[in-house]
N, C-alpha and C positions, 0 to 999 in steps of 0.2 A: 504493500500500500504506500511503499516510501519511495520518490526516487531520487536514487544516486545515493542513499540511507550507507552508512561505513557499515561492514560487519562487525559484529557484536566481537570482540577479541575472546582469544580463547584462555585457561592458566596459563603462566608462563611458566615454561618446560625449565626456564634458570634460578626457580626459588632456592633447589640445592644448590647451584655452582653458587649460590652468592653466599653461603653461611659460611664463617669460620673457619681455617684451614689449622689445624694444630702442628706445629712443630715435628719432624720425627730425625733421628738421630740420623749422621750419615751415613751411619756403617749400612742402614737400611737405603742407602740409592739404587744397591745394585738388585733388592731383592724384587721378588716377583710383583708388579700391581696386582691388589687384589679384585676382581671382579668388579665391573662398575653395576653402581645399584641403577636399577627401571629401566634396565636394557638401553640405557643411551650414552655409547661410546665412540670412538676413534670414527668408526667401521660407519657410524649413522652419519658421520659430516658427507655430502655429496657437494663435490666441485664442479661444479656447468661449467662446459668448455663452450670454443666457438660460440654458433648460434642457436646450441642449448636452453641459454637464461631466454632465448625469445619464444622458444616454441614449449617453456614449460609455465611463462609468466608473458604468456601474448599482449594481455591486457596493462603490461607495462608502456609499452611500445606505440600500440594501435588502438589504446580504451577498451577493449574487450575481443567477444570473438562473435558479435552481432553482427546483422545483416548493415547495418552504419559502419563498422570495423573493418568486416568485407573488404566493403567499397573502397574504403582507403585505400589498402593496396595499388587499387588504381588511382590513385587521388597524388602517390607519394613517386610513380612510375613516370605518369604522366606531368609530375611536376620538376622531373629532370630533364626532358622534353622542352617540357616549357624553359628552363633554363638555360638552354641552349638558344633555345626563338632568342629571350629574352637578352642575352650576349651577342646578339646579332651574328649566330654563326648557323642557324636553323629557319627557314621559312615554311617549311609541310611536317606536322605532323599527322599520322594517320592513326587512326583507333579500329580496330578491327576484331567483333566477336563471332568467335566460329563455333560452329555447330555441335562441336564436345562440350562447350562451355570456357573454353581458352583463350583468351585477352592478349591481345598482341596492341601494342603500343611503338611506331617507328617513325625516325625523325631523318631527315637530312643534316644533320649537324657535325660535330668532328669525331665521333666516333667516341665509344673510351679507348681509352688505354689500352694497350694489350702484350706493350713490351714487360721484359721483366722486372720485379717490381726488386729498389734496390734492398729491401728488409725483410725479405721473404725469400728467399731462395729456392729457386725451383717454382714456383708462384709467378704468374703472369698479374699486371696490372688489373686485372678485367679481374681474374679470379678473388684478387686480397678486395677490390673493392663491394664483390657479393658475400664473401665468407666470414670478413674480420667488422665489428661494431666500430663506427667512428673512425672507417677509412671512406676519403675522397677527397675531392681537388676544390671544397668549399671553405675552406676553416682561413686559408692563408690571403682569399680574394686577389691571388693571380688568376685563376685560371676563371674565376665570374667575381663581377663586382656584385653582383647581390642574387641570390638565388632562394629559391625555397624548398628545399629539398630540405630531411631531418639531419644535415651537416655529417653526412656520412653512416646513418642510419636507415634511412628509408630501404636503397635498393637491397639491403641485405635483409633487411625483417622481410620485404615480401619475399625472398630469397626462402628465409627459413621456413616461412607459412605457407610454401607454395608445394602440390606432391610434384611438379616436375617445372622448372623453368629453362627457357631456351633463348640464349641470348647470341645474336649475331653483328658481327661489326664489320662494318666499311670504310677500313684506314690505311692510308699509305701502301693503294697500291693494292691494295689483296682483301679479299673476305676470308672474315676469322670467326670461330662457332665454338659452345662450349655449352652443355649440356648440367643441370642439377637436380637432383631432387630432395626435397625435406633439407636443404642449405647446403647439401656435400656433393662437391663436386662426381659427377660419374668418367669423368676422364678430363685428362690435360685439354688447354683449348688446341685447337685445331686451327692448319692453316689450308682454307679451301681451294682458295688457286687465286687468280688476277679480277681485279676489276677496279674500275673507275669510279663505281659510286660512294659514299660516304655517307656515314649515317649508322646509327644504331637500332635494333630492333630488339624488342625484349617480350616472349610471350611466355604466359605461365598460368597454369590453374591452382585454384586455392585449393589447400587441404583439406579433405573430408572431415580426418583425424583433429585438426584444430576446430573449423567451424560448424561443423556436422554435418551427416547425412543427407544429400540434397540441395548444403547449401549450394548456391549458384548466383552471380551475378545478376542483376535488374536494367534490364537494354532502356527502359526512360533513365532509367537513374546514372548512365552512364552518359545516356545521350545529352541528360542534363548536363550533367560535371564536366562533360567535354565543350560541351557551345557554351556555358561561361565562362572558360581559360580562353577563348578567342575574344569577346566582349571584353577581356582583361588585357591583350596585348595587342594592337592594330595590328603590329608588324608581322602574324601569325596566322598560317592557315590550317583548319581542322580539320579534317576529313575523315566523316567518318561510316561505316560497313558492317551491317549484323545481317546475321544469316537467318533466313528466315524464321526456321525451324524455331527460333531462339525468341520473337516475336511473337507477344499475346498482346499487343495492346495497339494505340496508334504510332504507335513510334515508328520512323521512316529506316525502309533497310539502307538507308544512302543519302547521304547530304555532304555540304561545305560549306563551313563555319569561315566566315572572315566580315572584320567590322571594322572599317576604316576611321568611324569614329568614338569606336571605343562603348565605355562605359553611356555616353551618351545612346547610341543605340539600343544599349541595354536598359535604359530608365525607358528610350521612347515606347519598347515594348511590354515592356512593362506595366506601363500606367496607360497602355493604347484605352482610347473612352470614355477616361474619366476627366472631369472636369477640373482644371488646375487654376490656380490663383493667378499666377505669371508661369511666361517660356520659363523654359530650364534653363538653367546655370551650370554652365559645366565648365570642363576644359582639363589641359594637361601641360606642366612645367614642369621641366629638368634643372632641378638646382647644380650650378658648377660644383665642380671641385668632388670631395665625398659626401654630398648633401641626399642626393637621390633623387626621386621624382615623386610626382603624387598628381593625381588623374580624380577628378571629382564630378558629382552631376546632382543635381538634386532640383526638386522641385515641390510645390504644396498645393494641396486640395481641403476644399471647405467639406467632400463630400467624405473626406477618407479613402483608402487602397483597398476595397476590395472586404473582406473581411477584416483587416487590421483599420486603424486608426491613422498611425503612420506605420513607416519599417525603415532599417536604415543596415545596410548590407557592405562589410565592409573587407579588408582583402589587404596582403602584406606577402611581396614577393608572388603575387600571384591565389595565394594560398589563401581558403576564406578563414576567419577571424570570426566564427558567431558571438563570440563572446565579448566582442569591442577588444577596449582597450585604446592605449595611447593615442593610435590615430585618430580614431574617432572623439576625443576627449579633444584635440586639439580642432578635429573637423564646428565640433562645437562651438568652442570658445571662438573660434574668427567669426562663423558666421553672427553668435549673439552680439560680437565687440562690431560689427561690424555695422547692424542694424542700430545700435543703440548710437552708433556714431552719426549715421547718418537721419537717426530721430533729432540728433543734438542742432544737425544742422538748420532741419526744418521747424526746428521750436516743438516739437510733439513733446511735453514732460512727461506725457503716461508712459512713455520706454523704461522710467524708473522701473518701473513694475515687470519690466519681463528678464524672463529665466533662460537658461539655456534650453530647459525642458518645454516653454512654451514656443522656442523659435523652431525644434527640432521636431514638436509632438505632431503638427502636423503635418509633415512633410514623409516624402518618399528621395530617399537618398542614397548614392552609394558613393565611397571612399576605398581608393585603390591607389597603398602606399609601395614604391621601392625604395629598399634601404641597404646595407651595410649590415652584416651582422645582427641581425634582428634577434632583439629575446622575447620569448616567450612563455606563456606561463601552463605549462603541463607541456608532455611529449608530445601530445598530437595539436600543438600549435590552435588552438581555439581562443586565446586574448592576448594580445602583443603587448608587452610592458616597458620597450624601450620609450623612455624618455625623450632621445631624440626624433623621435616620431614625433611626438606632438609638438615640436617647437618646428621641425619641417615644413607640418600642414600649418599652421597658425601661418608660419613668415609667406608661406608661399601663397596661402588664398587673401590676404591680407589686402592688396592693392586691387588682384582681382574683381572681387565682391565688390571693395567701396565703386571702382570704375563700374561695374554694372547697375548698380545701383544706381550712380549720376546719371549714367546714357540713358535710364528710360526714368525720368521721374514718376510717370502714372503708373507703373507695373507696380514702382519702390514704395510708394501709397497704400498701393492694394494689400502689399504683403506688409506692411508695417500695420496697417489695420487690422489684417486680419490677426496678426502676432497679438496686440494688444488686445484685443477680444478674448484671444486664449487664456491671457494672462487676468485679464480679469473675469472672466467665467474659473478660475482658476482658485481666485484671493477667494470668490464666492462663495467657492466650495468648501474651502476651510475653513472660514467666518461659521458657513451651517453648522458643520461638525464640531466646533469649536463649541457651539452655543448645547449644541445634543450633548456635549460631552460630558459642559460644567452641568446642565441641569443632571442628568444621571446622575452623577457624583453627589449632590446636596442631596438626592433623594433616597441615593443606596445608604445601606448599613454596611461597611467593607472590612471585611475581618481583617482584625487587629494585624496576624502576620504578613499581612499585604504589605509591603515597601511601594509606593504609588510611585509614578513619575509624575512629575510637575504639569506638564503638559497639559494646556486644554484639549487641542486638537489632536484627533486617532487617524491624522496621517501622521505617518512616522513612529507611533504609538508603539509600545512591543510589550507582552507580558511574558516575561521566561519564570517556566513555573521547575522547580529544581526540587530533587529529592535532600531529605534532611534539613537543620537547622546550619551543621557546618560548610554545605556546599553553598547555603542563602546567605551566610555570612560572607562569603568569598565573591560571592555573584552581586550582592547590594554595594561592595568597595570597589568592584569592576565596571562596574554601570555605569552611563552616562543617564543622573539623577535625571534630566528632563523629560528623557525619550521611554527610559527602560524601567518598566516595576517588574517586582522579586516577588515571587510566591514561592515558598518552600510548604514542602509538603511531608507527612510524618510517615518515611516507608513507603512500602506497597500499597495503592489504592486498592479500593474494592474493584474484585473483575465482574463489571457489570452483565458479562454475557452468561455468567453462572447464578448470577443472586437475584434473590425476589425482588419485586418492587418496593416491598415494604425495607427492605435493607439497605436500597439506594437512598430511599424519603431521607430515613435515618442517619446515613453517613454522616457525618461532622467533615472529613476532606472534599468528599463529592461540595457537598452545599456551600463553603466556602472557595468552592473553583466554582461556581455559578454566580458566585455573588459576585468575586474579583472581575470576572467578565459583565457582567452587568446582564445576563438575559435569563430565561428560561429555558429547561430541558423538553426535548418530544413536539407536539406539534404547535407549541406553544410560542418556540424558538423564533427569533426575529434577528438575521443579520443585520439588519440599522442599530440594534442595541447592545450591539460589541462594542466594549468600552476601548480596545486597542486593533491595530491596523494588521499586528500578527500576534498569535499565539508562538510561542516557541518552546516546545519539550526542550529541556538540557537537562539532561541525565550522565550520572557516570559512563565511560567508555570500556565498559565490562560486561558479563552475563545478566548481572541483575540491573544494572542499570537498562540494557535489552530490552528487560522483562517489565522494568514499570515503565518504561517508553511503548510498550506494547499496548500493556493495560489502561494508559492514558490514550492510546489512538482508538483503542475498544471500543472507551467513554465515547469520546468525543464521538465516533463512527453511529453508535448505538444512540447519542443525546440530541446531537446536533449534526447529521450530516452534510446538510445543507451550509455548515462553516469550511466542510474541507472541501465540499464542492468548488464555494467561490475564492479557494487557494488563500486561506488565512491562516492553514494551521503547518507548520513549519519543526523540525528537527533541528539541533543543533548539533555539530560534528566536532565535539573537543577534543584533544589527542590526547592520544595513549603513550608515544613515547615523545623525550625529548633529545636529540642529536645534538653535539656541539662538538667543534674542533677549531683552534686557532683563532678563538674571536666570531666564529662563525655559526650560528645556530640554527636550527630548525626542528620542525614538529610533525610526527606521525600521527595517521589519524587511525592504524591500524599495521598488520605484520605484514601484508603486501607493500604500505606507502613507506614503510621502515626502507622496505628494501630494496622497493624504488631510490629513496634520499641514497641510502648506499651505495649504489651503483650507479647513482648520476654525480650527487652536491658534492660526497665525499669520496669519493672513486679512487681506492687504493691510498685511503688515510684509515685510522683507525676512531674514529670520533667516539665521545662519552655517553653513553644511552642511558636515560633512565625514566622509568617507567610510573606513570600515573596512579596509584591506587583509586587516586575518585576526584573530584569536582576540588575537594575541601583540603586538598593536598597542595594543590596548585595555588601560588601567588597570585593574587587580585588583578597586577600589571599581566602576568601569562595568560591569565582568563580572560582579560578583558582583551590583548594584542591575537589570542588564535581565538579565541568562541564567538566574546560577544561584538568586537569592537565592526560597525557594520562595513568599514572599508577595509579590513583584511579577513573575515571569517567565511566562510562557509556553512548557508544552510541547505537542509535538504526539503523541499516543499512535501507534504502527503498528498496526494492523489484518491482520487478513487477510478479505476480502469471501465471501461464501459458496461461489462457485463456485472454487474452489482449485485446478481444472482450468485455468481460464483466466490464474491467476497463474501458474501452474507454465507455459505458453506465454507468458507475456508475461516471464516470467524468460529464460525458451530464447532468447525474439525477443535482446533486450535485451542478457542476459549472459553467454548461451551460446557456442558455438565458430563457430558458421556467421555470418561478416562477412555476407553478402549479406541474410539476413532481417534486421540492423538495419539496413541500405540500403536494405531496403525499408521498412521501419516509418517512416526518414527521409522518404524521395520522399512516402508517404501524407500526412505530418503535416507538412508542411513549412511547410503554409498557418498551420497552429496559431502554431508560433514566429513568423513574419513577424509576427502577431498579438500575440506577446507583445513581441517587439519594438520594435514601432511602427514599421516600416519598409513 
């Protein structure tokens, strides 16, 4: 019912190695060790070689082993492709699905590598760059000034994830061929004989064994991901070829993708129909020097896009960014300084009033940064957080906008009025809320261990309700008094899916979490009279914390479901470990992101780990910098999935009265946990 919810951790297997080691004489160095106690010795350490750590821990790499993860593969293939267009040594790439299910991806560009590689012996160029983590010709920026490729990671994870890849080159002179399957090479590369063309070609199928049984590529969803890497680089033509067979839907077995003007043709199709405020704003400048480029377009409608409001779709090295970040944060800031500059000009004072949120909300926009080394935040590159991004797009749209604005005064009118409309339907809405909020408040009774936030208004509002008194102690010194109230709660609530009606009336917890909220339970329930804009479970990051994070989605499922409907009830993801080495820190929010930090932040250091017991352990600054503080934490929103039938049985299984169906649900899934385990 949670997504993206951390797993619950399991005991940790090091309670013994941490106790006391007593003294023993040395005459005893040479004698026998005695038997390690719980069967965990030398013999249980396993060393992942090569491209092992990817095909045992896929979801390090690619986010999982989803039909979204899939895709990647071609997402990470295709964007070496693209790297090449993008270095202006590539103009045709071709995507071609064949009738097995096999993805061929081939460019015109200079080929790799294929001489021998000097730190590998016996190892060709072409071979160390599929086999070894964190080998290519991206890191140094000779060989591309800005690429999007995972910096020497990509072509080797799909390498590992694939049962068979086939990669052929056209360099200097000769075609060369080299065959792999599951990441090991099946023979030396090969040299085929003469030829003149150039260019790389790389076709491979995903592994059953990683993604499962069946899985198989989606021809719209490639057709998709293909025609917007053309929309993203003029200079590049797409071509693309699926077999019929392969074809359930309308997607074309044959087209070619080329956009001479970019991202604008991408908006005009985009928003084809709908009514816009003003022409579009676009364009594309190359900053000198190692500044980069940035390619923008955006435009606003009174009527909204479609089923969204606005959208704003943004891209880095080619690579899309769902998650914002820098560039967009900067796409921002110019266009709001921009608008308010040119209210200054015409005397407008209502632009006091507007936000970045009301110049952006409604608008349809895309922003498409190249850069230099770009960083990102997670493996699979979804929010850009290099700082010089955002001072890129700010310097760069800066002169842009204001000239657009001047050249057409009455368009500049339209979309200035209409900005401050937003903004003041905006202030309106708060003012309401503000007024719902304080009357609420005078008229509840709010129990005593409520810590309130100051706040009138229940936007921005948060209630983080925490198990015990010492985790609400830790969590009321972390908070930000205005925005955030503390409810602690005493242990395990009542599991409402087991207990009579008469036990719930009664609870003393339940009724003071209804009060803290300000509504009623069952059909009673009014979302206008939630006293906060999110609910936040924060529970320990253990089994029982799990367990009453369980028990509180029950409630809530069983009280008021019509709250997690409209996306108010929310997870908090605190960590389990904490890493540090050399000044340098960071937080696990479980034993897979341990071992991610491992083998990425600290990569052959040995950093200090240690481990969370609960909420009330952790420093008020640590809780407040990884839980609650809203511009570095992590929540996980609840959902409920469409079929509401099958939750309401998986509640029954799980938390209802009959013991024997979650013994059976145990005996079924038993295999799962072994798995999550590692035992």
């Amino acid at each position: 019912m949670a997504n993206n919810a951390a797993k619950a951790p399991q005991a940790s297997l090091f309670d013994d190695a941490l106790a006391p080691v007593s003294a023993a004489p040395l005459a005893a160095a040479h004698e026998p060790h005695p038997a390690p106690t719980g069967g965990y010795s030398a013999k249980d350490i396993e060393v992942l070689e090569g491209l092992e750590p990817v095909r045992k821990r896929p979801g390090m790499y690619i986010g999982g082993t989803d039909e979204r993860s899939l895709h990647h593969l071609f997402a990470e293939i295709l964007d070496n492709s693209m790297d090449e267009a993008v270095a202006g040594h590539a103009k045709v790439i071709e995507v071609t699905l064949d009738a097995d299910g096999g993805l061929t991806v081939r460019d015109d560009g200079r080929g790799m590598p294929v001489d021998p590689h000097p730190k590998y012996p016996g190892k060709s160029a072409l071979e160390v760059i599929l086999t070894v983590l964190h080998a290519g010709g991206k890191f140094s920026g000779k060989a591309y000034e800005t690429s999007g490729g995972l910096h020497g990671v990509g072509a080797s994870v799909v390498n590992a994830l694939s049962e068979t890849l086939d990669v052929t080159v056209w360099r200097d002179g000769f075609e060369w061929r080299q065959v792999f399957s599951r990441g090991k090479p099946l023979g030396p590369i090969e040299r085929l004989g003469a030829s003149r063309k150039r260019g790389t070609a790389v076709r491979f199928v995903p592994d059953e064994l990683i993604f499962g049984e069946g899985a198989a590529f989606k021809p719209a969803r490639l057709y998709r991901m293909a025609r917007s890497k053309a929309y993203l680089f003029r200079g590049v033509e797409i071509r693309w070829k699926c077999a019929p067979d392969r074809i359930h839907d309308q997607t074309p077995a044959e087209a070619t993708f080329h956009f001479p003007n970019g991202l604008a043709d991408f908006l005009k199709e985009r928003t084809a129909g709908i009514e816009t405020v003003t022409d579009t704003f676009s364009g594309r400048i190359e900053r000198t020097g190692e500044a980069g480029a940035v390619e923008w377009a955006i435009t606003w409608s009174p009527a909204g896009f479609g089923e969204a409001d606005s959208f704003m779709q943004s891209y880095c090295n080619t690579v899309p960014t769902p998650e914002g970040g820098t560039h967009e944060a900067g796409f921002r800031a110019a266009l709001t300084r921009g608008l308010k500059a040119y209210a200054e000009l015409t005397g407008e004072k209502r632009a006091s009033l507007i936000t970045a949120e009301d110049v952006v909300g409604g608008a349809g926009a895309l922003i498409s940064v190249f850069i230099r080394n770009p960083e990102f935040q997670g493996q699979t590159k979804e929010k850009l957080s290099s700082s010089d991004a955002q001072r890129l797009v700010e310097a760069t749209l800066r002169d842009p906008f204001d000239h657009w604005l001047t050249a057409a005064p009455k368009a500049a009118n339209s979309l200035l009025e209409f900005v401050i409309e937003r903004a003041e339907e905006r202030l309106k809405r708060r003012k309401d809320k503000e007024v719902a909020r304080a009357s609420a408040t005078r008229k509840l009774r709010l129990p005593g261990k409520l810590a309130d936030c100051s706040a009138n208004a229940i936007d921005g509002a948060e209630l983080f309700i925490v198990e015990g008194d010492s985790a609400g102690g830790s969590a009321k010194q972390a908070r930000n008094r205005r925005t955030q109230a503390i409810l602690p709660l005493r242990g395990k609530i009542l599991n409402v899916a087991s207990a009579s009606g008469e036990k719930q009336v009664a609870n003393k917890e339940l009724a003071d979490l209804l009060l803290a909220l300000g509504v009623q339970g069952g059909n009673r329930f009014k979302e206008e009279e939630l006293r906060y804009e999110r609910i936040i479970i924060m529970t320990d990051a253990d089994v029982d914390g799990a367990h009453i994070a369980s028990l509180l989605i029950t409630f809530f499922y069983r009280t008021m479901p019509d709250m997690i409907r409209a996306g108010r009830l929310y997870l908090a993801l605190p960590p389990l470990y904490r890493l540090s080495h050399g000044g340098k820190t960071a937080y696990a929010r479980d034993d897979a992101h341990k071992d991610e930090l491992l083998a990425t932040m600290f990569k052959g250091k040995k950093p200090e780990i240690g481990r969370f017991k609960g909420l009330g352990e952790m420093m008020p600054a640590q809780l407040k910098d990884t839980t609650m503080d809203p511009a570095k934490r992590i929540l996980a929103r609840v959902t409920l999935p469409r079929s509401e039938e099958a939750v309401e049985a998986l509640v029954e299984t799980l938390m209802g009265r009959k013991p024997e169906l979650r013994f059976r649900f145990i005996q079924e899934n038993a295999e799962f946990a072994a798995d999550d385990l590692d035992v």
